[in-house]
C-alpha positions as CSV (number, residue, x, y, z in Angstrom):
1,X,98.9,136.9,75.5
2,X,100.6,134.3,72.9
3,X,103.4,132.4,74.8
4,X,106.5,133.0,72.5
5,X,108.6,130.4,71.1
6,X,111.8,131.1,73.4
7,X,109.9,130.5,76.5
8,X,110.7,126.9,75.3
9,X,112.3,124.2,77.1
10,X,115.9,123.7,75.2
11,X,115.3,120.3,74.6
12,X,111.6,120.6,72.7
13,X,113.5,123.8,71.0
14,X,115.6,121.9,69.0
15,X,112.8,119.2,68.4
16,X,111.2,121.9,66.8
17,X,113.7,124.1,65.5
18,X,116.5,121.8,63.8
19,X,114.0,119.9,61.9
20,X,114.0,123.1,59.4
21,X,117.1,123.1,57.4
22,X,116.8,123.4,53.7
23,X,118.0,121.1,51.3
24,X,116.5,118.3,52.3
25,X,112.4,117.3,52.6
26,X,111.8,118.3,56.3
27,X,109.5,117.3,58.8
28,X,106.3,118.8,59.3
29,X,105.0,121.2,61.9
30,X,101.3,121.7,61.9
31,X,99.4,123.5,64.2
32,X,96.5,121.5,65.0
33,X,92.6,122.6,65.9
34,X,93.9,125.8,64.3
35,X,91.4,129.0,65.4
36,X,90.3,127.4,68.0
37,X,90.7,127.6,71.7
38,X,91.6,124.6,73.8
39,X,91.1,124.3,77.5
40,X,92.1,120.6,77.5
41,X,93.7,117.6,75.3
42,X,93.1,113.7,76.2
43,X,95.3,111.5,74.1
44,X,95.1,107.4,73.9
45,X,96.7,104.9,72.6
46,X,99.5,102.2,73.5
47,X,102.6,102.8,75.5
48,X,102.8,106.4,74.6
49,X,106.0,108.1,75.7
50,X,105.6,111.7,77.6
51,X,108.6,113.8,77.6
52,X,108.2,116.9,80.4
53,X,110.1,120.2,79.8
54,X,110.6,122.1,82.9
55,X,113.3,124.9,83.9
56,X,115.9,122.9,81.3
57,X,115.4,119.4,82.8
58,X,113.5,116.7,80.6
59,X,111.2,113.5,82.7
60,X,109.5,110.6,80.8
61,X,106.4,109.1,81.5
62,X,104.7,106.0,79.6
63,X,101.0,105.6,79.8
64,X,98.0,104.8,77.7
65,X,95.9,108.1,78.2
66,X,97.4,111.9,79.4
67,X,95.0,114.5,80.0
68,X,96.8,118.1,79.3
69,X,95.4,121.2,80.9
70,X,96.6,124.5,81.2
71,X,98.2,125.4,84.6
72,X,100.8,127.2,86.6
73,X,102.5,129.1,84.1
74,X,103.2,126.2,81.5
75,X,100.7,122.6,81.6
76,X,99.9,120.5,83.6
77,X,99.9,116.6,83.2
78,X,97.3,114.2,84.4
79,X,97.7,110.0,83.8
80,X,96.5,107.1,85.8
81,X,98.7,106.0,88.4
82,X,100.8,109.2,88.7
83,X,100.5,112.6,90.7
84,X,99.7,115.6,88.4
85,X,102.8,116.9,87.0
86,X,103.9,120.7,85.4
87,X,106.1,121.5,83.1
88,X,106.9,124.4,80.5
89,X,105.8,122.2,78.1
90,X,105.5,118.3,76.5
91,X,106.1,115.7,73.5
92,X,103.7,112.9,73.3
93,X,104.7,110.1,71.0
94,X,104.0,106.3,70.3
95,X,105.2,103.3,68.1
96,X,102.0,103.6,66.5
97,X,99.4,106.1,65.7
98,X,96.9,107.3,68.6
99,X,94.0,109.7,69.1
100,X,93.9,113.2,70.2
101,X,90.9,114.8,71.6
102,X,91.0,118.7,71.4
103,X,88.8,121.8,70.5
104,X,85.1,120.8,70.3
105,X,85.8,117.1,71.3
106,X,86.7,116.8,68.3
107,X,88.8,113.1,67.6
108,X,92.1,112.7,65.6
109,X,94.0,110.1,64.5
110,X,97.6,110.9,64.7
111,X,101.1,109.5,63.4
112,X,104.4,111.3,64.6
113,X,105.0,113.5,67.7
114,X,102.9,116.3,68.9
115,X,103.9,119.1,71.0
116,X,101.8,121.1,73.7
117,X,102.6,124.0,75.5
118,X,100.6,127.2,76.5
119,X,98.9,129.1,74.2
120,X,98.0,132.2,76.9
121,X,97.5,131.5,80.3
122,X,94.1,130.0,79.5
123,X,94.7,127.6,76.3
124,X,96.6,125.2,74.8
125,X,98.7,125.0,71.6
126,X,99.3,121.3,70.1
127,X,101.7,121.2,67.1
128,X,102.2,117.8,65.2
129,X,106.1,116.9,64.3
130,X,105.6,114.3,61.6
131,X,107.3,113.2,58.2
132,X,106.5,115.1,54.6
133,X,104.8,111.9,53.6
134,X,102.7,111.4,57.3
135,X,101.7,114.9,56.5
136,X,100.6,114.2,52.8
137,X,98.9,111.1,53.5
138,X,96.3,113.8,55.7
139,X,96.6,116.2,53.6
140,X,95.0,114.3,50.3
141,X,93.0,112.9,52.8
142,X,90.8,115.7,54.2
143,X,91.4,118.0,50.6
144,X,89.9,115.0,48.6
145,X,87.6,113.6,50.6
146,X,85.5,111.3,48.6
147,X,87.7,112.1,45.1
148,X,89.6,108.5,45.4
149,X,92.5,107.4,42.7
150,X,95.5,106.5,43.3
151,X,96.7,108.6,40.3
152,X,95.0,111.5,41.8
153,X,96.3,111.0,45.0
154,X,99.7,110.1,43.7
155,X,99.5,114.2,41.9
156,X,97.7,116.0,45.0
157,X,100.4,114.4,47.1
158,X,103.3,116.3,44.8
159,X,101.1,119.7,44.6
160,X,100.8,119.8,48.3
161,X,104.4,118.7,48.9
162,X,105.2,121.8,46.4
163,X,102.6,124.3,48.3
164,X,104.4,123.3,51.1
165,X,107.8,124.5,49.7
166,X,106.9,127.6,48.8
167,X,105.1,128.0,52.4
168,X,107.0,126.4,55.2
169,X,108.1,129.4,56.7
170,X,105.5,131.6,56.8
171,X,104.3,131.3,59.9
172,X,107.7,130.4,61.5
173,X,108.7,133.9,60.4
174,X,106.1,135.4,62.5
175,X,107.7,133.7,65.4
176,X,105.2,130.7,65.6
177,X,106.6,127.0,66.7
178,X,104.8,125.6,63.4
179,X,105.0,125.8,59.6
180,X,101.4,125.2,58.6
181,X,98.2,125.3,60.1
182,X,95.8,122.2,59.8
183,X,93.3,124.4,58.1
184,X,92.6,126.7,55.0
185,X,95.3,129.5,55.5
186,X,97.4,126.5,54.6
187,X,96.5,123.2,53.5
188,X,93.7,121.3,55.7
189,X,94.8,118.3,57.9
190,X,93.1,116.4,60.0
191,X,95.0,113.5,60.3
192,X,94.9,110.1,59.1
193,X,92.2,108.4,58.6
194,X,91.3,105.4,60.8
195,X,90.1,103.1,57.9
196,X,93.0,100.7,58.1
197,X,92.5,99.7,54.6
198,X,92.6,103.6,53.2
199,X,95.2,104.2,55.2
200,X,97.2,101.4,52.9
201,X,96.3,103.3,49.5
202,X,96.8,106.6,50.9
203,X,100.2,105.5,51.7
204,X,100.6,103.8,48.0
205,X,99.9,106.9,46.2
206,X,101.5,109.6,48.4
207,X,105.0,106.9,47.7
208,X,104.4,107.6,44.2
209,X,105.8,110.8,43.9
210,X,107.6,110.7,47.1
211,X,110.3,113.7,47.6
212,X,109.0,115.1,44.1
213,X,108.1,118.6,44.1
214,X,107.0,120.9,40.5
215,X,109.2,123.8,39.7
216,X,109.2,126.3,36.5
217,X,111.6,126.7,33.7
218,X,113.9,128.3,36.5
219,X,113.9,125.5,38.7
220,X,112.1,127.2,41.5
221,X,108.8,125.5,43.2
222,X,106.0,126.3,41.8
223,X,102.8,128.2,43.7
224,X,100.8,125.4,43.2
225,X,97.6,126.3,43.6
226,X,94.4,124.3,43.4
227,X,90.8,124.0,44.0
228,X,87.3,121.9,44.0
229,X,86.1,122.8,40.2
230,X,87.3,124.8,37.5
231,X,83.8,124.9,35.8
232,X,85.2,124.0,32.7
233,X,88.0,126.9,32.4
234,X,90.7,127.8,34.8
235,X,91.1,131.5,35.8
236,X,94.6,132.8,35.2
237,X,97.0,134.2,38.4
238,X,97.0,137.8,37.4
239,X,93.3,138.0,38.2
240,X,94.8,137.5,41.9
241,X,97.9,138.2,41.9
242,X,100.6,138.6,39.8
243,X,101.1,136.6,36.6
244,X,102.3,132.9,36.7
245,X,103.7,131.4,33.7
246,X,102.5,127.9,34.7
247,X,98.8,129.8,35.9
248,X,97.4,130.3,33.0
249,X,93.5,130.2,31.9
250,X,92.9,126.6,30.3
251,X,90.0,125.3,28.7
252,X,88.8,122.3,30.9
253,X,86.4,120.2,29.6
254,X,87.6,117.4,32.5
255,X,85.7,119.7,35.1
256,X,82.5,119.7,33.0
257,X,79.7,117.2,34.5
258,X,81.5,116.9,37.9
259,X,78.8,117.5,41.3
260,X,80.2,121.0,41.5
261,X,80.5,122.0,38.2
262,X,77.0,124.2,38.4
263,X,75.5,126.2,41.3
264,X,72.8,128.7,41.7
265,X,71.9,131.2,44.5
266,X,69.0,133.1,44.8
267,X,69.1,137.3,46.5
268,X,66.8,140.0,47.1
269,X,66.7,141.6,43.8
270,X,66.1,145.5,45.2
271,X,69.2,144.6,47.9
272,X,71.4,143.6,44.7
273,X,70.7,146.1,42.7
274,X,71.5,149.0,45.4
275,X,74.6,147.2,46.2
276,X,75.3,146.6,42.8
277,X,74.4,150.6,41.8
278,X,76.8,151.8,44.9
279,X,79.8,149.9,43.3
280,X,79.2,150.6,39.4
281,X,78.3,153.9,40.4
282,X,75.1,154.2,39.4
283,X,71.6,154.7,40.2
284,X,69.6,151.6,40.8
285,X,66.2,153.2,39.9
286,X,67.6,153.5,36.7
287,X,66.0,151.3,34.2
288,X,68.8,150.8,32.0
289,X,71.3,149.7,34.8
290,X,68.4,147.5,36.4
291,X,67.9,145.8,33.0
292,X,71.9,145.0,32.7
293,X,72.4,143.8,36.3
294,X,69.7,141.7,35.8
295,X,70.1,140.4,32.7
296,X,73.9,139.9,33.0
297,X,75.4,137.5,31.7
298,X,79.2,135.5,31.6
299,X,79.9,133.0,29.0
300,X,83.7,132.9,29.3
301,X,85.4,133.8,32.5
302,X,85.9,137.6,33.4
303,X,88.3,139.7,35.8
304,X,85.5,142.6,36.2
305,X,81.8,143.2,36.0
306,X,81.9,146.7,33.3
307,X,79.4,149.0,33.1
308,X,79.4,152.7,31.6
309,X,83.2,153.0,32.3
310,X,82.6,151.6,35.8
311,X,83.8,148.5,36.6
312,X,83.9,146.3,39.8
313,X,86.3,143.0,40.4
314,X,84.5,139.4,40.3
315,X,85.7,138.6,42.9
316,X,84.7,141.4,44.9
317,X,81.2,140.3,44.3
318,X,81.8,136.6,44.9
319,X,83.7,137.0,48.5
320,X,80.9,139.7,49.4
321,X,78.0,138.0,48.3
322,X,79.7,134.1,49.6
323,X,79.4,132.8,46.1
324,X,81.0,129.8,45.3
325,X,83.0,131.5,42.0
326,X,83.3,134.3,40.0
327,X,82.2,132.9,36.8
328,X,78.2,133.9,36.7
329,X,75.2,135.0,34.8
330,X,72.4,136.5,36.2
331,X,68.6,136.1,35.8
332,X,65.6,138.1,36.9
333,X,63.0,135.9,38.7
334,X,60.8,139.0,40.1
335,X,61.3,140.1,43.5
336,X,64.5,138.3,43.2
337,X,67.6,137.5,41.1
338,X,69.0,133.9,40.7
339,X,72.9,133.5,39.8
340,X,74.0,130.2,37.8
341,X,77.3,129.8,38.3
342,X,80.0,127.4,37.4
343,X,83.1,126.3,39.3
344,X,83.8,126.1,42.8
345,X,86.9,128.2,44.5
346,X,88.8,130.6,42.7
347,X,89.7,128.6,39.6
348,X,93.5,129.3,39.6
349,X,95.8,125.8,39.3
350,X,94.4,122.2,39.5
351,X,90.9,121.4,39.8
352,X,90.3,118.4,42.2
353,X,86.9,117.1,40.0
354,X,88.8,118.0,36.8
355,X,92.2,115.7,37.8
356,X,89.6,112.8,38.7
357,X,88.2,112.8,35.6
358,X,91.8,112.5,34.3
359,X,92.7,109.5,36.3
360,X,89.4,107.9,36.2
361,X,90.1,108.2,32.0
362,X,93.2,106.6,32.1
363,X,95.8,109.8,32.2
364,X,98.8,109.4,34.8
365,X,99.7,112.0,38.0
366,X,102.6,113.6,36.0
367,X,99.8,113.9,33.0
368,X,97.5,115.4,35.4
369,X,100.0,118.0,36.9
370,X,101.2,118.8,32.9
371,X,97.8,119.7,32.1
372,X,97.1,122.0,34.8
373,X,100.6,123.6,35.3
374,X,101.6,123.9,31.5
375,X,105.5,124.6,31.6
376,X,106.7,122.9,34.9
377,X,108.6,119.6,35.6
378,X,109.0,117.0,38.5
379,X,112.1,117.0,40.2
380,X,113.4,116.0,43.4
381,X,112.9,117.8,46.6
382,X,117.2,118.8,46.8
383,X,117.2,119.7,42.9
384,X,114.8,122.6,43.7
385,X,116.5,125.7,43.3
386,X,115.8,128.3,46.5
């Protein structure tokens, strides 16, 4: 059973809670090793400050390494040189960045504060309390990956800020203790990266549109949407959800040539064709219907597969099948039918491959986010209108 956010010590309450006023850029609260269960956390690094919630009354404790378990209603608090300790729950912070050990073993490098408390009676939950900016730096550093220019950066750094705007309480209105998760239902985060040296131009180009966030004609953050590779067209909102002035379809030659412009997969043609027949509503012995599926082709983006009157959603197709798009054609290879597709995600909003192109060709972060958001502006953070 999930712990609720009122079994909280008062004092890591308002750490959490009074960080979320409106107005102003916020801190952060993102739930890390998000979907995953964790029995245990180890944490290093120097002269890091333990606070201990328990029954109202807060205790400090400065070590090098905690070990956090579940225990006894709450956690329970290991370090060298002091009994175990329990508490409701705990905020670990430090002068400097440290490591975090949690679900899998898995090691992060993290800035800011991060809270643990029980998750049930047999996990943990770990929340990172950090700045907008901390947050982006991780943020353009796990979405990017090996996409690196600082006018790139400086443009996934405002998107993100903006996705975040239109987002940060979406899971707080569920009655969570975070904002965001550290994963794909939000934005992924993974923390900074321990490259000293990256660290310094992550920093550069997240301070280039620091506090900036895009909104419409309105004034009112954007949903700004993005993804890994338009395939050389961008698919407009209503094919999702409803219509978005600044997500429209737009011809993008930028995304053409990139490593995941093109991609192929290969299925049991008589599996297709049934599943195919049971959606279109038709017979997949049928010769005609067997020559269209497999001959199918795409060459401009579509919302729907037609056939006879029958029709059936790309994207229907692409989440069933896994594909990596919904912009496909379709060839018969024999006992088997190979899709060539183009793109990578669901196309709506700024393509990652397609804004490198951009900045490695001279065009600036604000010419970036014009090009994929046709109608929006940069303003700052407090000139957003709710």
């Amino acid at each position: 059973m999930r712990v609720p956010c009122k079994t909280l010590g008062s004092g890591l309450w308002l750490l959490l809670a009074a960080i979320s006023a409106f107005g102003e850029v916020p801190q952060v609260r993102v739930r890390l090793f998000s979907g995953s269960n964790m029995t245990q956390i180890l944490l290093s690094g120097a002269s890091m400050e333990l606070v201990t919630y328990r029954a109202g009354e807060a205790s400090l404790l400065v070590r090098d390494a905690f070990q956090i378990r579940p225990g006894q209603g709450g956690v329970t608090v290991s370090a060298e040189g002091a009994a175990d300790m329990t508490a409701d729950s705990v905020a670990v912070s430090a002068e400097q960045p440290y490591y975090l050990v949690g679900a899998r073993n898995t090691k992060r490098y993290l800035p800011g504060a991060v809270v643990i408390r029980p998750r049930s009676s047999a996990y943990l939950l770990a929340v990172n309390v950090l700045s907008m900016d901390d947050y982006l730096m991780g943020v353009v550093h796990a979405e990017l990956g090996r996409l690196e220019h600082p006018e790139l950066w400086a443009a996934q750094a405002a998107v993100a800020r903006t996705w975040f705007a239109r987002n940060q309480r979406k899971f707080f209105d569920q009655g969570e203790c975070y904002a965001v998760t550290d994963d794909v239902q939000s934005q992924v985060y993974h923390g900074w990266p321990a490259d000293s040296a990256r660290r310094a131009r992550l920093q550069a180009a997240v301070r280039e549109t620091s506090g900036l966030v895009l909104v419409d004609e309105a004034g009112r953050g954007i949903e700004a949407l993005f993804h890994a590779n338009s395939g050389g067209q961008t698919m407009p909102s209503e094919w999702y959800f409803s219509p978005r002035g600044h997500l429209q379809s737009v011809p993008d030659t930028f995304s053409l040539n990139c490593p995941q412009t093109f991609w192929t997969k290969t299925l049991d043609k008589e599996a297709f064709l049934t599943q195919m027949a049971r959606w279109l509503k038709a017979s997949s012995s049928d010769s005609e219907f067997r020559s269209f599926v497999c001959t199918y082709q795409q060459p401009v983006r579509a919302e729907y597969l037609m056939y006879q009157g029958q029709k059936i959603r790309l994207r229907t197709i692409r989440e069933h099948y896994k594909l990596r798009s919904t912009w496909f054609s379709i060839e018969d290879a024999g006992g088997t039918v190979v899709l060539h597709g183009r793109g990578y995600g669901h196309g709506i909003g700024l393509s990652q491959e397609g804004a490198h192109a951009m900045a490695q060709r001279g065009y600036s972060a604000a010419q970036i986010m014009a090009f994929y958001y046709p109608g929006t502006q940069l303003v700052p953070w407090e000139a957003m209108r709710p």
